[in-house]
Structures are given as structure tokens and as C-alpha cells.
matplotlib code that plots the C-alpha trace (Angstrom):
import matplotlib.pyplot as plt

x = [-14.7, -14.2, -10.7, -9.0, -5.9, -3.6, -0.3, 2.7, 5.6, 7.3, 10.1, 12.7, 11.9, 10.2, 6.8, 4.4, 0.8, -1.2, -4.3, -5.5, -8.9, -10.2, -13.0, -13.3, -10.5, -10.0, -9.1, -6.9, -4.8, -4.0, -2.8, -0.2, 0.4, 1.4, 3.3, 5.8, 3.7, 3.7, 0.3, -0.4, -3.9, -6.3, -9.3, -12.2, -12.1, -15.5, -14.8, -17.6, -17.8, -13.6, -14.4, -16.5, -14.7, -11.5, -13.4, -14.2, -11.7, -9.1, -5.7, -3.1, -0.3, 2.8, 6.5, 7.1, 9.5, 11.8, 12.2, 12.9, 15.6, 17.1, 17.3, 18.8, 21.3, 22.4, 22.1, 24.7, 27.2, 27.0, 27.3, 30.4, 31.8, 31.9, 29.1, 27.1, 23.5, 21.8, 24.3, 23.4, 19.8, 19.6, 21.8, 19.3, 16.4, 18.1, 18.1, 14.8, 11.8, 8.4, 6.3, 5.6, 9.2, 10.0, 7.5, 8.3, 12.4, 11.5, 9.7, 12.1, 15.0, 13.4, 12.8, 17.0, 17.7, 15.5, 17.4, 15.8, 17.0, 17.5, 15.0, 12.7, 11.8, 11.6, 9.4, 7.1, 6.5, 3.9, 3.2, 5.2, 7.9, 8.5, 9.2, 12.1, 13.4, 12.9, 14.6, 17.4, 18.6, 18.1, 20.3, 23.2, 22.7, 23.2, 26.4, 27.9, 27.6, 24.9, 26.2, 26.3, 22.6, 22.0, 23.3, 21.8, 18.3, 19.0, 19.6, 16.9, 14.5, 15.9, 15.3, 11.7, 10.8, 12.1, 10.2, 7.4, 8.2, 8.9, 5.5, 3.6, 5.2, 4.2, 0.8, 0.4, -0.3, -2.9, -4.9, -5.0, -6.4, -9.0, -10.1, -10.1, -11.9, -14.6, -15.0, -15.5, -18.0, -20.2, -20.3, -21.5, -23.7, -25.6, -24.9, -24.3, -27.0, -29.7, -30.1, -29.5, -32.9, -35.0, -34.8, -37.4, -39.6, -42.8, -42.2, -44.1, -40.6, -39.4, -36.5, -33.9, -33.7, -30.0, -30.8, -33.5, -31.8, -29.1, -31.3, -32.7, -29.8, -28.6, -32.8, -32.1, -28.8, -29.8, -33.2, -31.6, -28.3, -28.7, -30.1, -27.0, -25.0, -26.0, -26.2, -22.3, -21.8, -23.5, -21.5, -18.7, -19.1, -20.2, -17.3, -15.0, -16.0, -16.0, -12.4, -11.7, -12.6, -10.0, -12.4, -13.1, -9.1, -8.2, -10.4, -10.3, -6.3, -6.8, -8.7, -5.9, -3.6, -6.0, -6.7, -5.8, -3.2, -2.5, -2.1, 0.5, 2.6, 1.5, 2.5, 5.7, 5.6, 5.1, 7.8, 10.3, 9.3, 9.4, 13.1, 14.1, 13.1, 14.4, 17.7, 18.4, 17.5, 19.3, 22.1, 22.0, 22.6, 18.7, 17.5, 16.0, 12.4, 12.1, 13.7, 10.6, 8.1, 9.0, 9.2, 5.8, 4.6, 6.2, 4.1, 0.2, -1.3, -3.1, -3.5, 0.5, 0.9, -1.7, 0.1, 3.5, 3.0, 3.3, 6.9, 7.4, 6.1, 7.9, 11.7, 10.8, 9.9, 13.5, 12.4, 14.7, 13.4, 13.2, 10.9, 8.7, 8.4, 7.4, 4.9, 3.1, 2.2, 3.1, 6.6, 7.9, 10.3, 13.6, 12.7, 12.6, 15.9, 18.0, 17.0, 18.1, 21.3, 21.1, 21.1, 23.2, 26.1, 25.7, 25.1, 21.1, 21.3, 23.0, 20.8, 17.9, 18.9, 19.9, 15.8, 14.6, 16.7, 15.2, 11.8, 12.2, 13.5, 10.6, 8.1, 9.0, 9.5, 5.6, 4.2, 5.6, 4.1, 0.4, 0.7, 2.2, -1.0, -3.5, -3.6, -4.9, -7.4, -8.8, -8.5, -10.3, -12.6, -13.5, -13.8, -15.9, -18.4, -18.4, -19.1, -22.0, -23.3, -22.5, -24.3, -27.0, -27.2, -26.8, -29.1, -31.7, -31.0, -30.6, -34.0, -35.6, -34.1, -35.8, -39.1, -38.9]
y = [21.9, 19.3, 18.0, 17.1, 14.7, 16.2, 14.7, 17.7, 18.6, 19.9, 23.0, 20.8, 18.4, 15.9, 14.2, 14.1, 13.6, 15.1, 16.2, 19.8, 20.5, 23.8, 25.9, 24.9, 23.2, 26.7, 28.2, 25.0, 24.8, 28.7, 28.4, 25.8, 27.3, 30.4, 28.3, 27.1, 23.9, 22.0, 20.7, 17.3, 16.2, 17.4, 14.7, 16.0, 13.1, 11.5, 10.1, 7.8, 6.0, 5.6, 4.0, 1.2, 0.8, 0.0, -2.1, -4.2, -4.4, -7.1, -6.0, -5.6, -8.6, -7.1, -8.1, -9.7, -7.8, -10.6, -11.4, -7.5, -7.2, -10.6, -8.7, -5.7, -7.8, -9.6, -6.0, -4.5, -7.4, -7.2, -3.3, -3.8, -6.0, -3.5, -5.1, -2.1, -1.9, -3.0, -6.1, -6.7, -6.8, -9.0, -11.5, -11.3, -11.5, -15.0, -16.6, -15.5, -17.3, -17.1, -14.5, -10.5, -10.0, -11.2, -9.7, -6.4, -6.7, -7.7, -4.6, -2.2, -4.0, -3.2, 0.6, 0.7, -1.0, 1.9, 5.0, 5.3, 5.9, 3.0, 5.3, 5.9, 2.7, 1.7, 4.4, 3.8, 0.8, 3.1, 1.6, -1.6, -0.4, 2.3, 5.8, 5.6, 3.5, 5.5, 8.7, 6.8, 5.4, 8.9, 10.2, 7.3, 8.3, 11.8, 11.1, 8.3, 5.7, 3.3, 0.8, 2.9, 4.3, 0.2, -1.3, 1.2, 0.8, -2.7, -2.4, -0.4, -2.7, -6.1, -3.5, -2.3, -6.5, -7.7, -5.5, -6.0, -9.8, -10.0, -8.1, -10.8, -13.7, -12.0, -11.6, -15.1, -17.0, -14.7, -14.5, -18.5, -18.5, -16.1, -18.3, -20.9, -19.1, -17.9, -21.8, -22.7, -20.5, -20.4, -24.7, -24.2, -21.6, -23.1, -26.5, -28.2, -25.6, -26.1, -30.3, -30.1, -27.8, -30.2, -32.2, -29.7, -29.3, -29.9, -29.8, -27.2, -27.0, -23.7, -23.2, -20.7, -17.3, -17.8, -20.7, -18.9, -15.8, -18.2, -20.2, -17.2, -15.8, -19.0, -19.2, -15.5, -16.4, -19.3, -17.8, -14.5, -16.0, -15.4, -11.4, -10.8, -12.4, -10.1, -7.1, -7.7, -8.1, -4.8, -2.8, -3.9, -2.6, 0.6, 0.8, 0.0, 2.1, 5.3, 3.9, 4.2, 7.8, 10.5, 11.9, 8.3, 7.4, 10.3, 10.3, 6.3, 6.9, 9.6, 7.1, 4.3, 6.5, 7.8, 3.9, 3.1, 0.7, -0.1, 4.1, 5.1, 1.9, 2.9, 6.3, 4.9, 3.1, 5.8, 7.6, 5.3, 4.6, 8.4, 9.1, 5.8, 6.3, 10.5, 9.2, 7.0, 9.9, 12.6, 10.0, 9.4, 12.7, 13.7, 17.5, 17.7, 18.9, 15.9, 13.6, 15.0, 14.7, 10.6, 10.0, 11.1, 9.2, 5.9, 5.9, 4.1, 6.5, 9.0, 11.5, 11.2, 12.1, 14.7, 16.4, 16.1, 17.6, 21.3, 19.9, 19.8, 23.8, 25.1, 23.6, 24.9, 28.8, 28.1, 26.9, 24.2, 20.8, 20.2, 23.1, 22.5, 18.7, 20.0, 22.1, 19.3, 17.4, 14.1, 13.4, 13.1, 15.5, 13.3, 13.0, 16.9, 17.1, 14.8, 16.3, 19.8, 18.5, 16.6, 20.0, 22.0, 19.5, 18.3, 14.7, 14.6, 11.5, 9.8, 11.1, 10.0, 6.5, 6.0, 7.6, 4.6, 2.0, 3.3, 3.3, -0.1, -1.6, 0.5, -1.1, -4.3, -3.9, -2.5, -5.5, -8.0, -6.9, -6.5, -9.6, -11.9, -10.2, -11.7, -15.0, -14.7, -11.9, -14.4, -17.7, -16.1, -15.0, -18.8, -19.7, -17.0, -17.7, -21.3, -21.3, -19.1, -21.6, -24.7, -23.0, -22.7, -26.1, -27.4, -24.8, -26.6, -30.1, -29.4, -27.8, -30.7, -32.9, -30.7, -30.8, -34.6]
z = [-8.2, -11.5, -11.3, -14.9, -15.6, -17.3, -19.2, -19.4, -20.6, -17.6, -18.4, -17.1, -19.8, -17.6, -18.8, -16.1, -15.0, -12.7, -11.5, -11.5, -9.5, -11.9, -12.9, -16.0, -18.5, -20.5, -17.0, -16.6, -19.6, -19.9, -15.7, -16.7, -20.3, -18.1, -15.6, -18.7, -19.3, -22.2, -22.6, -24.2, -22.9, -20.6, -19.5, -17.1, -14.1, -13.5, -9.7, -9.3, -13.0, -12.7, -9.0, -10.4, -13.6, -11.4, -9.2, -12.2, -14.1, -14.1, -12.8, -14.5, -14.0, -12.0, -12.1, -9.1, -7.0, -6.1, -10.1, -10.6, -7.7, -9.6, -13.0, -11.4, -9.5, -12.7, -15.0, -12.6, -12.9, -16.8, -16.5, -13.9, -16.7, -19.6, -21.5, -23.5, -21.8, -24.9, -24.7, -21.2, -21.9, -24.5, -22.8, -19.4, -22.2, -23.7, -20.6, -19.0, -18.7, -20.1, -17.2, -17.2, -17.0, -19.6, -21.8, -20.3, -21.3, -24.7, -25.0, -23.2, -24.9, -28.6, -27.5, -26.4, -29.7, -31.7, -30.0, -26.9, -23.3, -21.1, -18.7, -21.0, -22.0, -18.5, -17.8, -20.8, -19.1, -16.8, -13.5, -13.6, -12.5, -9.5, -10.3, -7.8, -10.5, -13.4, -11.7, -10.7, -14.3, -15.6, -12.7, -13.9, -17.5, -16.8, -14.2, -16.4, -13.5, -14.4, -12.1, -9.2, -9.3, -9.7, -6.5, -4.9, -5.9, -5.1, -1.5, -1.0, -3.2, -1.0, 2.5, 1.4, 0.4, 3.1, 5.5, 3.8, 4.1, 7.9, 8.0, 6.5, 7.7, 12.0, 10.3, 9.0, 12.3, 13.9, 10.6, 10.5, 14.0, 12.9, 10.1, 12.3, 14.7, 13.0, 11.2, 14.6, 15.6, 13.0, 12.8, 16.5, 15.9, 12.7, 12.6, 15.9, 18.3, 15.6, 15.3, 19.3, 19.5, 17.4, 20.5, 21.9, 18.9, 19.4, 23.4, 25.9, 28.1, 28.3, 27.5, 29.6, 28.6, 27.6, 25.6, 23.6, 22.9, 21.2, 19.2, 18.4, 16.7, 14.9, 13.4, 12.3, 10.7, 8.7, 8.1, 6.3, 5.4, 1.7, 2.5, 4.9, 2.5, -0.3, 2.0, 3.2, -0.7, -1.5, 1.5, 0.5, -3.5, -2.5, 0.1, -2.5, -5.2, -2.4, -1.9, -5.7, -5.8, -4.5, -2.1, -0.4, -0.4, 1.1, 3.6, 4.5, 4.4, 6.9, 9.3, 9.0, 9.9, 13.2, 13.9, 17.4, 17.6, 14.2, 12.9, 14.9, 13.2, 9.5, 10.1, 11.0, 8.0, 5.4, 7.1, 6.6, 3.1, 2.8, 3.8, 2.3, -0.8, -0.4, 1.1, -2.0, -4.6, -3.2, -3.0, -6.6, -7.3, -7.9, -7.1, -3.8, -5.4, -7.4, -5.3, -2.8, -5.8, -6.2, -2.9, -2.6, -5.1, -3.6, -1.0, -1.2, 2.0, 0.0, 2.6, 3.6, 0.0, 0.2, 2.7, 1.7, -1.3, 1.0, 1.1, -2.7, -3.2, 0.2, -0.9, -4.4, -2.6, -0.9, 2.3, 4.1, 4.3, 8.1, 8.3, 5.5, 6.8, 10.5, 9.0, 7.4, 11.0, 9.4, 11.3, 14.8, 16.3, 15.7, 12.2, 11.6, 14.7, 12.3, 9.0, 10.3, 11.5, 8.2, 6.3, 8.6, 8.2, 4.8, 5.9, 5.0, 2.8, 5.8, 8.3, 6.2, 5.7, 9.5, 10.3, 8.2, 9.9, 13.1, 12.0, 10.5, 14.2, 15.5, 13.4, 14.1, 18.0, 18.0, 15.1, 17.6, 20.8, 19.0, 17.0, 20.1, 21.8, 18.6, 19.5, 23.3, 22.5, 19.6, 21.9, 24.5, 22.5, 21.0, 24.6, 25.4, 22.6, 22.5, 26.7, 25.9, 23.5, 25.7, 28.4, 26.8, 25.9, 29.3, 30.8, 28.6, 29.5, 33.3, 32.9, 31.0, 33.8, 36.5, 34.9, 34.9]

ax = plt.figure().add_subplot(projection="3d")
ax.plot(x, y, z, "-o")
ax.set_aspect("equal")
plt.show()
């Protein structure tokens, strides 16, 4: 079935985008005019020729996260001072340096000046900026309390970097041994094993069986370096342009998340993302649908989104939220136990942000147990290989010696 983006005017007021899988985009655009949809474009999705043009095309510079929670820190001091928000901005744009923040306040300071919200300029900023972010100025504006809705998207912008932080810093180590690892190898394999074997050119010895089935995958390797080289090249486009299109997402998302080992802790991970980012909306004082509808779209695990969108239309039907989040498959029992509690005692924002704390201890108690077990499995591994190729090597000296 064709599937069509399609920019709306929500009957809230909201503008939004989305994709629609539809017949046809007549069949399309009456559905939504029916559903109370404004309609300001409707584009038919070509999957495979958007795959490859965003494989190609140069990315977009971001705002560095640390820079952003720096602005927000220092926005929310000028705010807590009594300084106007147009005020504030200008002075953070004064003393900012050159860089993609920068350019981005300059632009979002001229839109404030003009008449516009301090939310909508953000958010026509597009996908610079999280939507978390955009709903939560809108939800100060609306309340009066900029400065509230501020600190608290700080505190959950400084908890989400510096998990993400802590993940990459365990990750660093084991990933240098594997470069290392695989340097050392491969100057064993095609350097070192091939100008020992010249030794036996032009000899009738025969060599071990060992020895020549190692030689014989070096020869293979440097013979057909350039084809497996432009074969690995070639996978890797067409595994990357599947990845592009929804289809291929969904489904390589779906296999992360079934990965042995590593799933289990990225389904940890998009849950705590998920009532993180839900706890901090519905703290701010945004309606449980939408705050479900952005904290969906925080997440980058297209089939967790996939399937918490089921959570979006049963909340809107009137369903409660623990039982529309157990029906989805995608939490553990103490998630939906708290949340229940959560709604049955008025206390779901707190039960929320004490889930993510868990899961963030969780996460890290599991990363440190694989990751301390990374560097044996690799070191054994270089011994394992470079023995084999040692072996060999003496296997075929020991034999020239018997021969003699």
C-alpha cells in the first residue's frame, strides 16, 4: 500500500507531520478532511529513491548537546532574573561564539523579535532541536512559568547526556582492542606469513596440512583484496539504503532489540528514554496523549515506536495507560505494576521518573558485566589466531628440519 507524508493542521491547533499508508491520496486527504484535519501537503513516499538519497547526502550539522544544555542553563538564569525572553536571547546571542548555535539563535531570536512564539521559532528550527523541547516551552507559555518547564528540561537533558556518556566512555576500551586486534591479525596474516613462505618457493617440501590451509587463505586474501573490498563496500550500500527505508528500519530495529546479549539492554534503554521523557511532559503540565505522542517520537528504535503508537490511540479511546502499555509487549511487569499504582494514586509522573532511574542503574550494572567480559573474549581470541599461524610456521620448519 503507497504511503504519503503529509503536513496537518491538527484540530487542537498543532502542526504536525506524519505518514499515512493509503489507497490512493484522494482516499487519503478526504479520511483526514473527515477526521477534522487541516490539510497543507500531501507527498506520495518513494522508499527506495529517499533510502539512497539519504545515504548520500551530507548531514545536516547538529547543535551539540552539551552547547544546548549550556544555553538552557544560562536562559533560565536570565528568565529567573526578570529579563523579557527576547532580552535574554539577545544577550546569550552577544556573547556566543561563531558554530550551529549560534546561527540557529540568530535565527530563532529574529522570529521572537517579528511576533512569534518563543516555541515556534524553536520548533521551526525542524530537527535540531528535540520535540520534547518544543512541547515543553509551549506548556511554560501557556502556564506562565517559562523558567520552570526550563530546569526541568535541563535535568533531564544533563541525565539522558550523561548516560549516553558513561555509555561511550565503557565502550571506548574494548573497541580499541578490537582495532588493535584486528591490525594485528591481518599484518600476520598478509605481511609476516607470506615473505616467511617464499622461503619454500621453488622447493618440492611439502608442507603440513595446517600450514597450507593458512597460506592458502592469506594467497586468497591478497589475491582478491580489491574484489572483497568492493564486495564489503557494495553490502554495505545496499544494507544501508534497506536501512533508510521504513520497511528495512523497522525490521533491523526489530532484530536489535531480539539480539542476544545486547537486545535485552536496548530494550531497557528505549524504556527508560520512554518514561523519562513521559515523566518530564506530564510534569510540565502536557496532556497525557501528546505527552505519549513526543515521547514516542524521542526515541530512534523504529519498531519501539511502531508499537507504542497502540498506546497513543488506546489513552485517546479512554483506556488507562498501564493497560494500554501491557498490551503493547514492549515493557516488563514493574514498569506496567508502577504505572498502575502511578494512576491509581495520582503519583504517575513520580513513579515514572523513579522507573528511569532504575533502568538507568540497570543498564549500567548489565554494560559493565558484558564490556569487563570484551577484553578476554578478544585477547583470547588474538592468541588463538596468532598460535594457529605460528603453528603453522613451525610445523613447516620442523618439517624442513626432518627432511634434512
Amino acid at each position: 500500500m503507497p504511503e504519503f507524508l503529509c503536513r496537518l493542521g491538527a484540530p487542537g491547533g498543532d502542526i504536525v507531520q506524519k505518514v499515512y499508508a493509503a489507497e490512493s491520496e484522494a482516499a487519503l486527504m478526504e479520511n483526514l478532511s473527515s477526521e477534522g484535519y487541516h490539510i497543507f501537503r500531501v507527498e506520495r513516499r518513494q522508499p527506495f529513491r529517499e533510502a539512497l538519497g539519504n545515504l548520500f547526502r551530507p548531514r545536516r550539522a547538529k547543535v551539540p548537546q552539551k552547547d544546548f544544555i549550556l544555553f538552557n542553563q544560562e536562559f533560565a538564569a536570565l528568565v529567573r532574573a526578570g529579563l523579557p525572553i527576547l532580552q535574554g536571547l539577545e544577550i546569550l546571542l552577544e556573547r556566543m561564539k561563531v558554530g550551529v548555535m549560534k546561527q540557529t539563535l540568530e535565527k530563532v531570536t529574529r522570529e521572537v523579535r517579528e511576533g512569534k512564539t518563543l516555541s515556534e521559532a524553536f520548533e521551526d528550527c525542524g530537527d535540531l532541536f528535540p520535540p520534547i523541547y518544543y512541547a515543553s516551552l509551549r506548556a511554560g507559555e501557556r502556564s506562565g512559568n517559562i523558567q520552570e518547564v526550563l530546569v526541568r528540561f535541563i535535568r533531564y537533558s544533563q541525565l539522558t547526556f550523561e548516560t549516553r556518556r558513561r555509555i561511550l566512555t565503557m565502550l571506548l576500551y574494548p573497541s580499541v582492542l578490537l582495532v588493535v586486534a584486528v591490525g594485528l591479525i591481518s599484518l600476520f596474516i598478509f605481511y609476516v606469513l607470506p615473505r616467511f613462505m617464499t622461503i619454500y618457493e621453488g622447493t618440492k617440501q611439502e608442507l603440513p596440512a595446517l600450514t597450507r590451509a593458512v597460506t592458502a587463505v592469506a594467497s586468497f586474501g591478497i589475491d582478491n583484496g580489491g574484489i572483497l573490498l568492493l564486495g564489503a563496500l557494495g553490502l554495505f550500500v545496499v544494507y544501508q539504503g534497506y536501512r533508510y527505508t521504513p520497511r528495512g528500519r523497522l525490521q533491523v530495529d526489530r532484530w536489535q532489540l531480539n539480539m542476544p546479549g545486547i537486545g535485552p539492554i536496548l530494550s531497557k534503554f528505549n524504556a527508560a528514554q520512554y518514561t523519562r521523557t513521559l515523566g518530564t511532559l506530564l510534569a510540565g503540565g502536557i496532556p497525557a496523549v501528546q505527552a505519549l505522542e513526543i515521547a514516542g517520537q524521542s526515541l530512534n528504535n523504529a519498531y519501539f515506536v511502531s508499537r507504542q503508537e497502540s498506546i497513543v490511540e488506546r489513552v485517546r479511546e479512554g483506556s488507562t495507560m498501564h493497560a494500554a502499555m501491557e498490551d503493547t509487549g514492549l515493557f516488563e511487569h514493574i514498569v506496567i505494576e508502577m504505572v498502575k499504582v502511578g494512576e491509581s494514586t495520582g503519583a504517575v509522573v513520580d513513579m515514572l521518573q523513579n522507573l528511569s532511574d532504575f533502568y538507568d542503574r540497570d543498564i549500567d550494572s548489565s554494560l559493565s558485566r558484558i564490556i569487563a567480559m570484551l577484553p578476554p573474549v578478544i585477547l583470547l581470541t588474538i592468541a588463538f589466531v596468532v598460535g594457529i599461524i605460528l603453528v603453522s610456521v613451525y610445523m613447516a620448519i620442523f618439517e624442513a628440519v626432518r627432511t634434512i
